[in-house]
N, C-alpha and C positions, 0 to 999 in steps of 0.2 A: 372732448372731441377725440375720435380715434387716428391712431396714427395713422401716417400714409402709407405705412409697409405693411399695415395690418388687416387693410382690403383684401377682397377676397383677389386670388390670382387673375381671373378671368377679365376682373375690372381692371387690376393694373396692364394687364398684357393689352387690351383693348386702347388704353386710356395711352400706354405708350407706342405703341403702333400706328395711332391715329394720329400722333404728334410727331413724331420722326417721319410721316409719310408726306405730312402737311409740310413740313420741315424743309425736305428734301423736295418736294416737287412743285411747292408754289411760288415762283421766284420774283419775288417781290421785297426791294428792300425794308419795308416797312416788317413783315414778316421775318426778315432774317435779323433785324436789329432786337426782335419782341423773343424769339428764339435764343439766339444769346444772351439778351438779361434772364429770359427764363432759366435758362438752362444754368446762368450763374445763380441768381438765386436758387433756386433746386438743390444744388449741390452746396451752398451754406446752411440752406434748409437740413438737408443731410447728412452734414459736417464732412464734406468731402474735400481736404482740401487740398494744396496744389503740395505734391511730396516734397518739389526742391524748385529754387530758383532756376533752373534748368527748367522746368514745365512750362511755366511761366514765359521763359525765352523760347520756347519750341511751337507754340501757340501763336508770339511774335511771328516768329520767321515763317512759321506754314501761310499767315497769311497774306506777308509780302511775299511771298514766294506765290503763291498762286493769285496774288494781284499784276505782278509783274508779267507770270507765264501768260497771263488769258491774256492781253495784246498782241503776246506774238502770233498765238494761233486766231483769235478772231480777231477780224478789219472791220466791222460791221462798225457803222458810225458816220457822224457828216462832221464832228469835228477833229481833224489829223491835228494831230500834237507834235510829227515829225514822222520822219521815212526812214527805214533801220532794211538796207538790203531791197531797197526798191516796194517795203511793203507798208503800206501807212500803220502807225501805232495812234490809232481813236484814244479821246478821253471815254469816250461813251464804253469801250470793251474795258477798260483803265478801272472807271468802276464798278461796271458789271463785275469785275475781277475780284474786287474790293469787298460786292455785298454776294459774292460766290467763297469768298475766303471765309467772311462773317458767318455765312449758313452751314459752311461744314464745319465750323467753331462748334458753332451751337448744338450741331448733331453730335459733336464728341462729348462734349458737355450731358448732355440728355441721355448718351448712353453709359458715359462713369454711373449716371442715376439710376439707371435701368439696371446694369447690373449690381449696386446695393441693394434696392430694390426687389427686383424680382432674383430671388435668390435660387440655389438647385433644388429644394425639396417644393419650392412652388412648382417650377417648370416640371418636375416627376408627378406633381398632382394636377397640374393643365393638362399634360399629353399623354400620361401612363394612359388613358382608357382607349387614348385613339390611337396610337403606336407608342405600344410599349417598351418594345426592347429599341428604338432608338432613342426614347426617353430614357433609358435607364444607360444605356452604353455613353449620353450626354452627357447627362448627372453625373455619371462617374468621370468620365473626362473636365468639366469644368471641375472636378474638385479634385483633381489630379493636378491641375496648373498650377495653383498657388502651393501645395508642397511640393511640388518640382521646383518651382522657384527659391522657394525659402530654400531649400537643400542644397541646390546650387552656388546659394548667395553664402552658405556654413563652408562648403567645398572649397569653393572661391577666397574666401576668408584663411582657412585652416594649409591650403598650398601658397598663399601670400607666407602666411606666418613661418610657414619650412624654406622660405627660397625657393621655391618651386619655380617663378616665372622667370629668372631671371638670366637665362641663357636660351630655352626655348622658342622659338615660332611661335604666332599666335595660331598655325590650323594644327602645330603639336599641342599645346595649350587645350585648343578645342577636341581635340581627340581624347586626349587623358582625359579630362573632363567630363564628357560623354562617359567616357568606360566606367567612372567610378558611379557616375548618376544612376546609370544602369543595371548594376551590379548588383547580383543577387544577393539577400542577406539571409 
């Protein structure tokens, strides 16, 4: 059996757009719980795994965080749970909150996939023939990110190591930092 990154681009780009669209616009908990185990298996599937115990709690919090917020803005519901500023907090918005946090789980999940997945010499061989130069000016940008980051995290490492940070501001911090990122070699 062939790999799943070994499809031709057109099917992956299809196969994921048709998923993150379904993802995102049919909101049905049933759909959003199928989303998120998908989207975790995928990324086992992939060996994508979570960098640090930190991910893991930010995943947490983003969705008590927008389980919480969607009460305050939507009232929609027959059963009030209590009144916070004269404005009812429904169980009914409580969970809609709940399978609204799960389904953008799931879409961040599906896109960690999409981009191991579809990687930048795919997307230069999808879109080179219909726009070119902003497939190529793409290309070169997404792979401009990840050594801009590695560079940063050598940077970052190498002025810890000097004492660099340790009387400075953090927007003098981020200026030094920029300058040397920058700097022509």
């Amino acid at each position: 059996m062939k790999s799943f990154e070994s499809y031709h681009p057109f099917s992956l780009f299809v196969y994921f757009l048709f998923l993150l669209l379904a993802a995102m616009f049919l909101s049905n908990p049933v759909i959003a719980v199928i989303t998120l185990l998908g989207g975790l298996l995928a990324r086992k599937s992939l060996q994508i795994k979570a960098k640090s115990f930190s991910e893991v709690i930010f995943y947490w919090l983003l969705l008590i965080l927008i389980a919480l917020t969607n009460p305050l803005f939507s009232h929609n519901g027959a059963t009030v749970l209590f009144f916070l500023n004269r404005a009812p907090i429904t169980l009914e918005a409580l969970v809609y909150g709940v399978v609204l946090g799960v389904t953008v789980i799931g879409v961040l999940f599906w896109c960690q996939c999409y981009s191991r997945v579809f990687t930048s010499d795919k997307s230069l061989y999808l879109f080179g023939r219909v726009i070119p130069k902003l497939s190529l000016v793409l290309t070169m940008a997404l792979r401009f990110l990840p050594l801009l980051k590695r560079q940063a995290e050598k940077i970052s490492m190498a002025q810890k190591a000097m004492g660099l940070y340790s009387s400075e501001g953090f927007a003098d911090r981020v200026r030094a930092h920029f300058r040397v990122m920058t700097a022509v070699r």
